[in-house]
C-alpha positions, -999 to +999 in steps of 0.1 A: +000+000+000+012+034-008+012+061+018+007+097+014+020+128+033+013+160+016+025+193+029-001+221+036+013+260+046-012+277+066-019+312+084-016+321+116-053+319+117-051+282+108-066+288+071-053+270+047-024+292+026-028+282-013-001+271-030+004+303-055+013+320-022+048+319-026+073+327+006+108+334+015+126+305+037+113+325+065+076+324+059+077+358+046+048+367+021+060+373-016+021+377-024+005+410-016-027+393+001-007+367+021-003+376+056+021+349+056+027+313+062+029+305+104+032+268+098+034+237+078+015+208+086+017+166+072-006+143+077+001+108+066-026+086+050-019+056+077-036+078+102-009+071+128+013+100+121+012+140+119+035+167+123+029+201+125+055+231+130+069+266+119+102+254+099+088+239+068+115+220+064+118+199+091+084+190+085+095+183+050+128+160+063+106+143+097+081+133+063+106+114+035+117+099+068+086+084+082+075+075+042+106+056+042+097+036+073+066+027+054+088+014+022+105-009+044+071-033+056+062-030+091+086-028+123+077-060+134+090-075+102+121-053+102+132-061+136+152-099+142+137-123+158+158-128+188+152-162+212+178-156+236+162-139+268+183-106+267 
């Protein structure tokens, strides 16, 4: 199954901010009716993980990574087996 993670920017306000609302690496409007981007937000499509914070690209990095957990199966198939008791 394929998972899914987009990236939404939103206002301080918590409404959505549409993609043609372009922004410095601050967050800082380039469009004149933008009163700028306060977060970024991913939600993944397994419904067991969400982040939400200012730097958008930490959300961005603390994504790819998560996706990647779901390209490698599930932890309990990644993990040895171990049958020793330590």
């Amino acid at each position: 199954m394929s998972f899914r993670a987009p990236l939404t920017d939103h206002h301080a306000d918590g409404t959505l901010c549409p993609a043609n609302h372009k922004h410095t690496s601050s967050g800082k409007p380039l469009h004149a009716d933008c009163p700028g981007r306060a977060y970024t937000q991913a939600v993944c499509s397994c419904g067991n993980w969400q982040m939400k914070q200012d730097g958008k690209g930490y959300v961005n990095e603390c994504r790819r990574r998560h996706l990647a957990d779901h390209a490698n199966g599930p932890k309990v198939l990644r993990d040895p087996f171990r049958l020793d008791a330590s």
